[in-house]
SEMAR-569298 format. One record per residue (C-alpha): x, y, z. Coordinates in steps of 0.2 Angstrom, whole numbers, padded with zeros to 4 digits, always signed. Example, Ala and Ser with C-alpha at 12.3 -4.5 7.8 and 13.67 -1.06 7.14 Angstrom:
<rs>
+0062-0022+0039;+0068-0005+0036;
</rs>
This chain:
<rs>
+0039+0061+0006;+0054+0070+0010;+0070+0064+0019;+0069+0071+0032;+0050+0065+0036;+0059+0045+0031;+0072+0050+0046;+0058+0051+0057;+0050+0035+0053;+0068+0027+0055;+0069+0033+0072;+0052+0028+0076;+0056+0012+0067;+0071+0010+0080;+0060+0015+0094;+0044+0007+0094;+0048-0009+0083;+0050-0027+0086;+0068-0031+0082;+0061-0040+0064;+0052-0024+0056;+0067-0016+0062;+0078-0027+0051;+0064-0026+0036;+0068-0006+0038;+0086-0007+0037;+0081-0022+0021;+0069-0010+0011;+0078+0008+0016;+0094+0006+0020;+0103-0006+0010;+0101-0020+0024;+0105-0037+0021;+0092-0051+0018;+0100-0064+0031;+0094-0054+0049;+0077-0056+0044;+0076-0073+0039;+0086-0075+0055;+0074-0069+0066;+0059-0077+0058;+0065-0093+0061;+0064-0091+0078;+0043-0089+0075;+0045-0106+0068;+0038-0121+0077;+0041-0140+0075;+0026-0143+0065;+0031-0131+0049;+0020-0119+0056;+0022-0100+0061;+0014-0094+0078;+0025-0085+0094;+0017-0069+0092;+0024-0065+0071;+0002-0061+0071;+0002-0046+0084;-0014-0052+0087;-0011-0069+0092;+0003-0069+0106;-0001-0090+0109;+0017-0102+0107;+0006-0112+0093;+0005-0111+0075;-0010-0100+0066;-0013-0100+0050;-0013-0082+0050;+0006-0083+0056;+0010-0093+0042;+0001-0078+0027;+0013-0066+0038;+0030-0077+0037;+0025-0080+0019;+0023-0061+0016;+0037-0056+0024;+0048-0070+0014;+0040-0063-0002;+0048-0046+0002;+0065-0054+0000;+0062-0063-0016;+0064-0081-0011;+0055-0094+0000;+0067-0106+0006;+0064-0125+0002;+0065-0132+0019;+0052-0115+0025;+0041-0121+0010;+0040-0141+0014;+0038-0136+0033;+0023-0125+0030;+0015-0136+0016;+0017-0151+0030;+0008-0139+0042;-0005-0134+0032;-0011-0152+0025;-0012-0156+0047;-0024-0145+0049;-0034-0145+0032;-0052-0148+0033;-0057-0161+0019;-0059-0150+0005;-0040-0143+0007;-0047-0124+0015;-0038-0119+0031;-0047-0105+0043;-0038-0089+0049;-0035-0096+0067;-0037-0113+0075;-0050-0118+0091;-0034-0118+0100;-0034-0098+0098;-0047-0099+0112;-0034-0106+0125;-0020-0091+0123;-0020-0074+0124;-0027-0067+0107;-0038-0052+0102;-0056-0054+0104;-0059-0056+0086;-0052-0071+0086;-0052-0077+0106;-0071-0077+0102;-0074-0084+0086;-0084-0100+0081;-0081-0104+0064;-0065-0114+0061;-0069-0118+0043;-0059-0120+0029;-0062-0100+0020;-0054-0090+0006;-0047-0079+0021;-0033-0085+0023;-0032-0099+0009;-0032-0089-0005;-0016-0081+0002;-0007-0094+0003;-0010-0104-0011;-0008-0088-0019;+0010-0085-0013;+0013-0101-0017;+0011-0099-0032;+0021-0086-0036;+0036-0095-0027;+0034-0111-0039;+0030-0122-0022;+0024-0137-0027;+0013-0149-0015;-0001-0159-0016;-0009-0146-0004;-0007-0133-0015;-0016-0142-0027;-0030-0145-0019;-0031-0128-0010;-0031-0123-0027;-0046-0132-0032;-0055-0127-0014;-0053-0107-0020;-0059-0108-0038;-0074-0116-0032;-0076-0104-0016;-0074-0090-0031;-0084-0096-0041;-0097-0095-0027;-0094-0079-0021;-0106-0063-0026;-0103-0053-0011;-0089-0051-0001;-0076-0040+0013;-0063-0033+0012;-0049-0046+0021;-0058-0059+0009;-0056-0047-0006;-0038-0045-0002;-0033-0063+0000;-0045-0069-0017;-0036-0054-0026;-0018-0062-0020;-0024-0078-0028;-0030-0071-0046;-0014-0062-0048;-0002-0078-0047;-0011-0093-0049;-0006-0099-0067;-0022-0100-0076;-0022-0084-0080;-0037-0081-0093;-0048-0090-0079;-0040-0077-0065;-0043-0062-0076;-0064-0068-0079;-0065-0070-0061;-0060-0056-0059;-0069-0046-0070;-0084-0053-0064;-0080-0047-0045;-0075-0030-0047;-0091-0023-0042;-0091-0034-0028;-0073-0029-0023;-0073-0010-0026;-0089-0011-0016;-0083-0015+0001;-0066-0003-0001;-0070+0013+0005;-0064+0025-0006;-0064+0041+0003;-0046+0045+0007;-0053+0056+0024;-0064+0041+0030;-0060+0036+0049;-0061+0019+0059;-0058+0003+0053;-0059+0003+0036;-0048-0005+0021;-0044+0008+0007;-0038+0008-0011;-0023+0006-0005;-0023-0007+0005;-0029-0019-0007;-0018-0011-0022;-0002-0009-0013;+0008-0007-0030;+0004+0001-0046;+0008-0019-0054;-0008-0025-0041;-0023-0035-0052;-0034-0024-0041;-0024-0008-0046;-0038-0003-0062;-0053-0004-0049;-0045+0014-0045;-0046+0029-0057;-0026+0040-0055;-0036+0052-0047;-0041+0042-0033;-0025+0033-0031;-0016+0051-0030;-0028+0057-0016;-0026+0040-0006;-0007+0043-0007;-0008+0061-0001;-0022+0055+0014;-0005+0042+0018;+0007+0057+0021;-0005+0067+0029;-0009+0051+0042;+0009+0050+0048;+0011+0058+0065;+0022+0068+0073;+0035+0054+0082;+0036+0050+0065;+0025+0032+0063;+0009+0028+0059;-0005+0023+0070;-0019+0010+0068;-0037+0014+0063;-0044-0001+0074;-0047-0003+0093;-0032-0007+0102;-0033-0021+0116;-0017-0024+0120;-0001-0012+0124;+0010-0025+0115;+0000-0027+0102;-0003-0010+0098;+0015-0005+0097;+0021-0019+0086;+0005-0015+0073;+0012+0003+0073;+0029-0004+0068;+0024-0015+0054;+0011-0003+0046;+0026+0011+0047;+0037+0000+0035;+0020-0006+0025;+0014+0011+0021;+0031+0018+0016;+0034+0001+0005;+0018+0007-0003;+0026+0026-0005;+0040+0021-0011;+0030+0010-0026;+0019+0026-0031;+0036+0036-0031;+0030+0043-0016;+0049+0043-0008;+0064+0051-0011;+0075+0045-0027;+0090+0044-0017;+0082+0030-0004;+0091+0016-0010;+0081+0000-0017;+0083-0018-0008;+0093-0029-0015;+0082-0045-0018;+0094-0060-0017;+0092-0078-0015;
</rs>
């Protein structure tokens, strides 16, 4: 991807974005400081430790989601560190709405009362699931944050894994986060061993392939990724190439699902225009002379 092309996502970036994926830009492209971001995700923060306030596109409510949280938690990881007082207020969160067996579901029944994307507006299961706990215990993880919730979300997952012959691709991507920082790792790697079928299966590997579907790159967003070996060079380079060719002409990139909300679609736009050219820039796909980010405490 060429300069020039990267000076047309920025403008489109400046354009279209909310103001945080504008700041996570300027973070990841531009030599922008840490301290902006953080800043403005704090003001998605609610009382109870949670996340909520529209940081999900798809769920525009005031009230913490579970979903919000993975996103808050995400977006912190891009910086390298997860404050302490972030960390006890989403753990404290997280045990309120725990069912008994420590699993969280992706959105609360409140979801239902506020103006949310059908998928979720509709839905009536509220049960504890891999999507989104695996996530977040998984992030966890990787950021040494210790709770008793942790714990025993850790426990839920190796048990739901162990379960699991057959899965989808939001699933695969939040059981794959999971296997690639929780500690035990000889246990990560037989799970996944066993589930690479399973996985590989529900990806859809044609770079040229339409409509909402999750690609090799999506759930490999870096070459480091566990699920990175599911995918021969070949496929990984052809992937990459379909990523440049998807870029349009205002210089972002779109979203392959059904849009039903202006807002909503807009802000999708921005944050897939600042993921895809993080993955870019992992594969070597950008410019050498785009600056790295400075990952600081």
């Amino acid at each position: 991807m060429t300069p020039e092309a990267l000076r047309s996502a920025e403008h489109f970036i400046s354009r279209n974005a909310r103001l945080i994926d504008r700041h996570r830009f300027a973070y990841h492209f531009r030599s922008g400081p840490p301290a902006p971001i953080r800043s403005v995700l704090d003001s998605y923060r609610n009382v109870d430790g949670g996340f909520g306030n529209g940081l999900e596109p798809d769920l525009r409510g005031h009230g913490s989601q579970p979903l919000a949280v993975v996103v808050a938690l995400r977006y912190l990881d891009e910086l390298g560190h997860v404050p302490d007082d972030v960390a006890e207020g989403v753990c404290r969160y997280l045990t309120s709405i725990a069912r008994d067996s420590a699993g969280v579901p992706p959105v609360l029944p409140t979801v239902r009362h506020t103006e949310a994307a059908p998928q979720w507006r509709e839905r009536s299961d509220f049960g504890g699931a891999l999507d989104p706990t695996a996530t977040l215990v998984g992030l966890m993880h990787r950021h040494r944050i210790c709770h008793a919730w942790r714990d025993r979300a850790t426990a839920f997952c190796w048990s739901r894994i162990a379960a699991l012959h057959w899965t989808d691709p939001d699933e695969a991507i939040a059981v794959c986060t999971f296997l690639q920082h929780v500690p035990d790792r000889r246990r990560a790697h037989a799970e996944f061993e066993r589930l690479r079928p399973a996985i590989r299966a529900v990806i859809e590997t044609d770079p040229d392939a339409g409509g909402h579907v999750h690609k090799p790159l999506d759930l490999a967003s870096h070459p480091d990724h566990i699920a990175r070996r599911l995918f021969t060079d070949e496929e990984i380079s052809a992937h990459l190439d379909a990523l440049c060719r998807r870029r349009l002409d205002d210089g972002g990139w779109d979203i392959t699902w059904d849009s039903w909300a202006v807002s909503a679609h807009n802000e999708w736009r921005g944050i897939l225009t600042v993921r895809h050219l993080k993955t870019l820039r992992d594969y070597g796909r950008l410019s050498a002379d785009v600056p790295a980010p400075l990952r600081i405490g």
